[in-house]
C-alpha positions as CSV (number, residue, x, y, z in Angstrom):
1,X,14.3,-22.4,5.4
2,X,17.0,-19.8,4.5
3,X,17.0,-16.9,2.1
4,X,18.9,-16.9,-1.2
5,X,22.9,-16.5,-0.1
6,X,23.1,-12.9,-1.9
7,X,19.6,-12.0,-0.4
8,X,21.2,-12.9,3.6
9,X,24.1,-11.0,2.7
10,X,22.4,-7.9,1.5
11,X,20.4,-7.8,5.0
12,X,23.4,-8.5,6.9
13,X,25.1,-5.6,5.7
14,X,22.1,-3.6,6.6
15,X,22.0,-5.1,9.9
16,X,18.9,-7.5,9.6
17,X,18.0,-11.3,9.2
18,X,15.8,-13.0,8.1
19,X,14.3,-16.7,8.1
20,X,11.7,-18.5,6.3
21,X,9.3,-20.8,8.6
22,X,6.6,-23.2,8.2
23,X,4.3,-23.6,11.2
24,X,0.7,-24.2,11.2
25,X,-0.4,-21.1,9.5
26,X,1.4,-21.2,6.7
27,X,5.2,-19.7,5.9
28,X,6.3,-17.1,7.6
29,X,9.0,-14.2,7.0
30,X,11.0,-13.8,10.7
31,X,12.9,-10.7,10.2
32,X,14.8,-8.8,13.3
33,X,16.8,-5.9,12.6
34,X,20.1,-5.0,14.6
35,X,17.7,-3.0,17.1
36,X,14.5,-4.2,16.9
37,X,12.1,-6.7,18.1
38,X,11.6,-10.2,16.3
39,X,8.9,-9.4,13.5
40,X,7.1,-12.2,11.7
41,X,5.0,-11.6,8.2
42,X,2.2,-14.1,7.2
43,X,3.5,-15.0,3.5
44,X,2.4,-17.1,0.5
45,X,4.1,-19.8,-1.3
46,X,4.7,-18.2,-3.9
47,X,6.6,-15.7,-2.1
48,X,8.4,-18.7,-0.2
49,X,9.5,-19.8,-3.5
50,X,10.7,-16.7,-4.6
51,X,12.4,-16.1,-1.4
52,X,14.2,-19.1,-1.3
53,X,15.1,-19.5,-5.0
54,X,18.6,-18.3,-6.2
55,X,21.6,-18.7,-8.8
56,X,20.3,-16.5,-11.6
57,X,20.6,-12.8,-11.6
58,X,16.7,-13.0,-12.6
59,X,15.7,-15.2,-9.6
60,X,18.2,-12.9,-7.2
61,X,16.1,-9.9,-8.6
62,X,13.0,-11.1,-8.3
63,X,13.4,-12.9,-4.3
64,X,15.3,-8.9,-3.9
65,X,11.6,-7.4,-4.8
66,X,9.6,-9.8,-3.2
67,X,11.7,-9.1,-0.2
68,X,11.2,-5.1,-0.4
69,X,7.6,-5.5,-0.8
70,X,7.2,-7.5,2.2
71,X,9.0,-5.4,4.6
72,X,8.6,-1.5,3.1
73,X,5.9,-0.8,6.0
74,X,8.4,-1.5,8.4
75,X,12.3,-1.2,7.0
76,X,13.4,0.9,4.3
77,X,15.3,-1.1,1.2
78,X,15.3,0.4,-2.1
79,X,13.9,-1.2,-5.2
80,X,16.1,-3.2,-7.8
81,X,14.7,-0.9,-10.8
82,X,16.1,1.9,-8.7
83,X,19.6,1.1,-8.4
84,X,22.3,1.3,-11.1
85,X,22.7,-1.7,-13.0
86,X,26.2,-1.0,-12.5
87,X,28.8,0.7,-10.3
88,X,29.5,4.1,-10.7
89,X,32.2,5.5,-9.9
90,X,32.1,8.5,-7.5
C-alpha cells in the first residue's frame, strides 16, 4: 500500500521512502533513507489508515504526525504544529 501522494513527496525530498505492507504480523511501515539500511516498524491499523488516507488538509496533517511519531527514534522530521502555517518570506 502507498502513503498519501503529499506524505511520499515530503520524504522524497528528504531523501527517504516509505511503504505500507501487510504480512502475517500485521502492517508494517518499510522506511529506507538515502543512506541507510531498509527499516521496518510493526504498526496498527489505525495508523495504516491514517497513513494511507489523503485529500484533505486535516487527513494530510494527521497521516504527517502519525508519520513523525513513528519514525522520531530513528529520523528527524519536525512536527506539523511546529511549522508555519504559512510561507514566510525570508
Amino acid at each position: 500500500m502507498d502513503l498519501q501522494p503529499e506524505l511520499r513527496d515530503i520524504l522524497m525530498r528528504n531523501g527517504l521512502q516509505a511503504h505500507v505492507a501487510l504480512d502475517s504480523g500485521g502492517y508494517r511501515l518499510l522506511v529506507q533513507g538515502h543512506d541507510s539500511p531498509l527499516l521496518s516498524y510493526p504498526i496498527t491499523e489505525r495508523q495504516m489508515l491514517a497513513l494511507t488516507d489523503w485529500g484533505t488538509l486535516t487527513a494530510n496533517k494527521k497521516a504527517y504526525n502519525v508519520l513523525t511519531g513513528i519514525l522520531s527514534k530513528d529520523f528527524y522530521l519536525p512536527r506539523i504544529s511546529s511549522m508555519p502555517a504559512t510561507p514566510t518570506a525570508a
